[in-house]
C-alpha positions as CSV (number, residue, x, y, z in Angstrom):
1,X,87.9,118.7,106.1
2,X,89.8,118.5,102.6
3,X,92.6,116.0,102.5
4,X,96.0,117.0,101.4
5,X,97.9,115.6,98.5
6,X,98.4,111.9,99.3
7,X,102.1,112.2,100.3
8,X,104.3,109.1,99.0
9,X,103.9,106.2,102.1
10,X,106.8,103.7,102.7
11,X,105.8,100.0,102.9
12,X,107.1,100.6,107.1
13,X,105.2,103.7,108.1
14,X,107.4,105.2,111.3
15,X,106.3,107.9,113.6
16,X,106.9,108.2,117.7
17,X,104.4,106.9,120.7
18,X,103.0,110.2,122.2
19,X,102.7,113.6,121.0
20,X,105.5,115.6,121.3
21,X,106.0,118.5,123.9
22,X,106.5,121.1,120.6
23,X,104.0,120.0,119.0
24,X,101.7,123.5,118.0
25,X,99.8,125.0,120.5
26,X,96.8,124.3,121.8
27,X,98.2,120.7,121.3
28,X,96.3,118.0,121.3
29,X,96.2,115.0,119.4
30,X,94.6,116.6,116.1
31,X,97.7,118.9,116.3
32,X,100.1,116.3,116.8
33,X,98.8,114.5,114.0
34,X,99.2,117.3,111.4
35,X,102.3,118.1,113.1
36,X,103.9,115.0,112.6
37,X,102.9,115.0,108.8
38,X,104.7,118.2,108.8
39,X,107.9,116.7,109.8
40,X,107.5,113.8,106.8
41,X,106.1,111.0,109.2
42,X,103.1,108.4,108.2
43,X,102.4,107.1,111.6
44,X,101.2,108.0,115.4
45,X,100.3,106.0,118.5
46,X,98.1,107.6,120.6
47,X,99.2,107.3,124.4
48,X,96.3,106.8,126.3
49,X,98.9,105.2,128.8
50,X,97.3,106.2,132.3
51,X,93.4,106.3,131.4
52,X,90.8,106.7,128.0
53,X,89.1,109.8,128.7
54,X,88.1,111.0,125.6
55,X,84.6,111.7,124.1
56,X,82.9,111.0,120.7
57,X,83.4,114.1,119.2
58,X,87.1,114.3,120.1
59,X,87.5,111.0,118.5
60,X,85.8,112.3,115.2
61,X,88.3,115.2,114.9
62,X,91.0,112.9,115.5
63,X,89.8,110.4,112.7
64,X,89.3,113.2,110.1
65,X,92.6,114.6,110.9
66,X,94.3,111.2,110.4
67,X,92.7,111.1,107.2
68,X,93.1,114.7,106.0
69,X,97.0,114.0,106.4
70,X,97.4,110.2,105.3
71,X,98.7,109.4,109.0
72,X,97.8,105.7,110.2
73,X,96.7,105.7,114.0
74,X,97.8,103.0,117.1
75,X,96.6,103.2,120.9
76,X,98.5,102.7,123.5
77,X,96.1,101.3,125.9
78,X,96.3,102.0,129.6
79,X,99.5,100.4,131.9
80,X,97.0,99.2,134.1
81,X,95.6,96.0,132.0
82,X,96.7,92.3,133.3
83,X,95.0,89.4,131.4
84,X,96.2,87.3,134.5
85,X,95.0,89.5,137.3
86,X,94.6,88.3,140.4
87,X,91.6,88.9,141.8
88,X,87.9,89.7,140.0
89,X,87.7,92.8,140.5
90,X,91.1,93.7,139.4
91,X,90.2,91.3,136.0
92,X,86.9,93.5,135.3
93,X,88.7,96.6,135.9
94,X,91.4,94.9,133.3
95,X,88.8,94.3,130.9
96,X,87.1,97.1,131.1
97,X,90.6,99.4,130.1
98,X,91.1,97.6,127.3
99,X,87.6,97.3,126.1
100,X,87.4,101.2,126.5
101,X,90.9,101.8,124.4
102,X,89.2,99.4,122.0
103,X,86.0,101.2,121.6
104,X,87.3,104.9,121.3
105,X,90.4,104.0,119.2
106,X,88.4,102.5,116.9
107,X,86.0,105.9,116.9
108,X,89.0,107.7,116.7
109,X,90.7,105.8,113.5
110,X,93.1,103.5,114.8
111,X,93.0,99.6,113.9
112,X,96.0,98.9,116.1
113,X,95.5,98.7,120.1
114,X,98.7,98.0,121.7
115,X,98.5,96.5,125.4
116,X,100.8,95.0,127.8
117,X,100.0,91.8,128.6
118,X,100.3,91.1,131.9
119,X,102.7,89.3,134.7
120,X,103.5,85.7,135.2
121,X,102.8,86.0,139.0
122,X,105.2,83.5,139.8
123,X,102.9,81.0,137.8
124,X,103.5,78.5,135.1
125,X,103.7,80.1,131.7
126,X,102.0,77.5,130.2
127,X,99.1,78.0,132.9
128,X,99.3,81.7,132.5
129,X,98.8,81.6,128.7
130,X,96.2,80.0,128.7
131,X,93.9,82.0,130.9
132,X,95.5,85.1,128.4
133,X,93.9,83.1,125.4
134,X,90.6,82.4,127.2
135,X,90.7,86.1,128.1
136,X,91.0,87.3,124.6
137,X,88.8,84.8,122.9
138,X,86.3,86.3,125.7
139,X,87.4,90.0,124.5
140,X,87.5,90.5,120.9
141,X,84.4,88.4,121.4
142,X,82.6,91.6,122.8
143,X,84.2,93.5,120.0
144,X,83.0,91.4,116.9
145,X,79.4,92.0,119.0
146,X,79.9,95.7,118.4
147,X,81.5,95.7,115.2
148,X,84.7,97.4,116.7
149,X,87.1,96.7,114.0
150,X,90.6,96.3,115.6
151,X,93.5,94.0,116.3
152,X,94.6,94.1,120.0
153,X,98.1,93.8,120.1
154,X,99.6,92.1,123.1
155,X,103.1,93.8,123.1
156,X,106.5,91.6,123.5
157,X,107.4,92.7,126.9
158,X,110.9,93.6,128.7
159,X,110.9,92.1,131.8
160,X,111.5,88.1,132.5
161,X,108.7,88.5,135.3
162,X,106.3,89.8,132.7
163,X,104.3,87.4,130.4
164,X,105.0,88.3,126.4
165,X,107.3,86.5,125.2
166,X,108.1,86.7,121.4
167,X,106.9,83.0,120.9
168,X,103.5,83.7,123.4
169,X,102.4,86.6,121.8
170,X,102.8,84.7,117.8
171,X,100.8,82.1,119.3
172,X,98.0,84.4,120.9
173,X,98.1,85.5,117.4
174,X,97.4,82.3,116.0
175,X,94.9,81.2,118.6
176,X,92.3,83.9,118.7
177,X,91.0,85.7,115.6
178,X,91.8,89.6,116.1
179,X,94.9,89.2,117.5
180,X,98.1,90.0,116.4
181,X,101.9,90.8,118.0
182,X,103.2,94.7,118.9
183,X,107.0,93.7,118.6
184,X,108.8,95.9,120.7
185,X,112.8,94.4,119.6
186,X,114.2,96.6,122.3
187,X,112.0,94.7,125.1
188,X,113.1,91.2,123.6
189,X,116.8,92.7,123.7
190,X,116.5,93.8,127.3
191,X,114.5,90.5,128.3
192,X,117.2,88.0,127.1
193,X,120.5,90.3,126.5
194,X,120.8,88.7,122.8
195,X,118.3,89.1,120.4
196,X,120.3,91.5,118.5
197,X,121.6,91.3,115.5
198,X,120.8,90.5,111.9
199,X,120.8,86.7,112.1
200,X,118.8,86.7,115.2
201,X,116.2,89.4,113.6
202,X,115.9,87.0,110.6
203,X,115.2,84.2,113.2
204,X,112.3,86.0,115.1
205,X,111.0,87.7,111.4
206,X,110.6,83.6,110.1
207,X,109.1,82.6,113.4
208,X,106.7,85.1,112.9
209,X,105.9,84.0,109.1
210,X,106.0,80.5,110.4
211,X,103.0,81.5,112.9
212,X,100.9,83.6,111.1
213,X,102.0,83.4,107.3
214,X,102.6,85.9,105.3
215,X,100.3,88.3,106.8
216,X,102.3,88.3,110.2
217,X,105.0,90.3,108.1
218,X,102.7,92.2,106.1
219,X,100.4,93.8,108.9
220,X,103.9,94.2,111.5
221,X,103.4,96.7,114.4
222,X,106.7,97.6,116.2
223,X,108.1,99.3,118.9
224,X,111.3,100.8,118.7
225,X,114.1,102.8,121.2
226,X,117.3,101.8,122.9
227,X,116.6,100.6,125.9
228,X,118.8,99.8,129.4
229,X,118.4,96.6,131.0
230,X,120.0,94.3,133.6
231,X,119.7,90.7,134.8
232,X,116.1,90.9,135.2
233,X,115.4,92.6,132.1
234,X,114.4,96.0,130.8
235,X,115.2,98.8,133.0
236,X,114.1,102.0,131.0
237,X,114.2,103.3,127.3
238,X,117.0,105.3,126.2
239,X,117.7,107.6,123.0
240,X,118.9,105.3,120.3
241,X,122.9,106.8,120.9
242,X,122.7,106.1,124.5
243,X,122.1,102.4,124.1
244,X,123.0,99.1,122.2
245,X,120.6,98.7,119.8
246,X,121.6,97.3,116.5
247,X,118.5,99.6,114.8
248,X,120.3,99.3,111.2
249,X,120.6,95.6,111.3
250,X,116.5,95.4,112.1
251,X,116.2,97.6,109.8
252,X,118.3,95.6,106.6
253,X,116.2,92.1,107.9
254,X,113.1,94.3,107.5
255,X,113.8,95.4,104.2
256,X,114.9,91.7,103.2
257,X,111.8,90.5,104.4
258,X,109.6,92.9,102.8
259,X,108.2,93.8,105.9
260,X,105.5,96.0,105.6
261,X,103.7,97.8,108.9
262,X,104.5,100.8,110.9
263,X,107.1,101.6,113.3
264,X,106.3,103.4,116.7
265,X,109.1,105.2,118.5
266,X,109.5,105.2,121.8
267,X,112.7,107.1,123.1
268,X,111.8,109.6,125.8
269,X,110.8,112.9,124.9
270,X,112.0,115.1,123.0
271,X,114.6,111.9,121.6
272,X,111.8,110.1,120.0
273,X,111.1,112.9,116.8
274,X,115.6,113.0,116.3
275,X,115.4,109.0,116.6
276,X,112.3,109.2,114.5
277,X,114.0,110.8,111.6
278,X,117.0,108.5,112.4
279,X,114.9,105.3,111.8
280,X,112.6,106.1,108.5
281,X,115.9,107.6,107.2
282,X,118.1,104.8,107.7
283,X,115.1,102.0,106.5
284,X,114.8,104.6,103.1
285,X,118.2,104.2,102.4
286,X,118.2,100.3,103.1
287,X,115.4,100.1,100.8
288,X,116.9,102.6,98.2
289,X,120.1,100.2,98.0
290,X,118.5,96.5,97.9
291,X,116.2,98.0,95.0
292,X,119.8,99.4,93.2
293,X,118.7,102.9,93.1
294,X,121.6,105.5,92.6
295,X,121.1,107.6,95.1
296,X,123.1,110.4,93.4
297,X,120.4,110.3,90.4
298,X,117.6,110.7,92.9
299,X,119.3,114.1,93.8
300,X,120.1,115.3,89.9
């Protein structure tokens, strides 16, 4: 398979979580992939969300696509993993989810595996973070084994009952080798009802150089939607003109910071492609202006 003409990729790749409902038919994630290029975007997550059933060969001909159209690749691993379950057989089932999303995303070309985390369970954070670290440390153990090369992402998570914090997940991230943060700012948003505008983005952006150097801001995976939340935190996700989020100001600290990554949009179907569009537009045009680039000249 002949790749394209390597389009021009921002530092911040963006693209959505999911394929879309018009993307080409017979669909499919190969056909989301070049779809997406067609609309100008550098980056997809795959949503294995419910299970990984996928074989070898389907994994090749997503990896070949990817790299036919310059698109980078993510996993959304299944709902169903807790890294504080409850019983044993709940844990191996756990494991064995994210172990599975591990193994075929990495088959398939993606180097990002975004998970959720898990729940409190009415426990002490403190206690509950550090069964998540022995967890992982037993995880990407297994993965180093088999030479699956991937960072798991623990994601930031939206609920006050749910363990991922902003701080937990940096120092996951610090603590086991082959870990590194999904920052989802719309679940830290909905968890605290702050978090949300330029000064506070700044704050979490140093904590996260502060934590994991440089490379924290260089390798950043983030999730991105409006979202609606009450007292007890995220509710659902919303198109970004149906909620609160302050998008451009994440977007100016990003481009201050020289953030580089991808972005992963998760508004519900079909919002995600127009909020898409919205987001890599409005971080061009940041960009454009703190570089001093006359954006009239760019047009002559």
């Amino acid at each position: 398979m002949a790749k394209q003409t390597a389009p021009v990729i921002d530092p911040i790749r963006v693209g959505v979580v999911g394929a879309p409902t018009i993307t080409p038919k017979p669909g499919g994630t190969p056909a989301a992939i070049a779809f997406l290029r067609s609309m100008g975007f550098d980056h997809f997550e795959i949503a294995w969300v419910q299970s990984v059933r996928v074989n070898d060969d389907s994994c090749a001909e997503m990896k070949a696509t990817a790299e036919k159209h310059y698109v980078s690749l993510s996993v959304h691993a299944p709902y169903f993993i807790n890294l504080n379950s409850q019983t044993d057989e709940l844990m191996r089932k756990s494991d064995e989810r994210l172990l599975a999303a591990a193994r075929k995303g990495y088959l398939a070309g993606a180097t990002e595996i975004v998970f959720h985390p898990g729940s409190y369970h009415n426990q002490p954070p403190e206690q509950v973070y550090e069964r998540a670290k022995e967890k992982l440390l037993e995880l990407t153990a297994i993965l180093r084994k088999e030479k699956v090369k991937v960072n798991l992402r623990p994601e930031t998570m939206g609920k006050t009952a749910m363990f991922g914090t902003l701080e937990e997940t940096i120092q996951l991230s610090a603590d086991v080798p082959g870990v590194l943060p999904a920052i989802d700012f719309a679940h830290l948003h909905a968890r605290t009802g702050k978090l949300n505008t330029y000064e506070e983005f700044s704050e979490m952006l140093k904590k996260v150089e502060k934590g994991l150097g440089r490379r924290g801001l260089d390798s950043l995976h983030i999730h991105l939607s409006g979202i609606a939340y009450g007292p007890k935190g995220e509710k659902n996700h919303l198109p970004l003109n149906e909620a609160d989020m302050n998008y451009r100001a994440l977007l100016q600290a990003l481009v201050d910071f020289d953030c580089k990554g991808s972005i992963a949009v998760e508004a519900p179907d079909p919002f995600h492609l127009a909020d898409a569009m919205t987001i890599q537009a409005t971080y061009r045009r940041l960009k454009q202006l703190k570089e001093g680039i006359d954006l009239e000249q760019l047009a002559d």
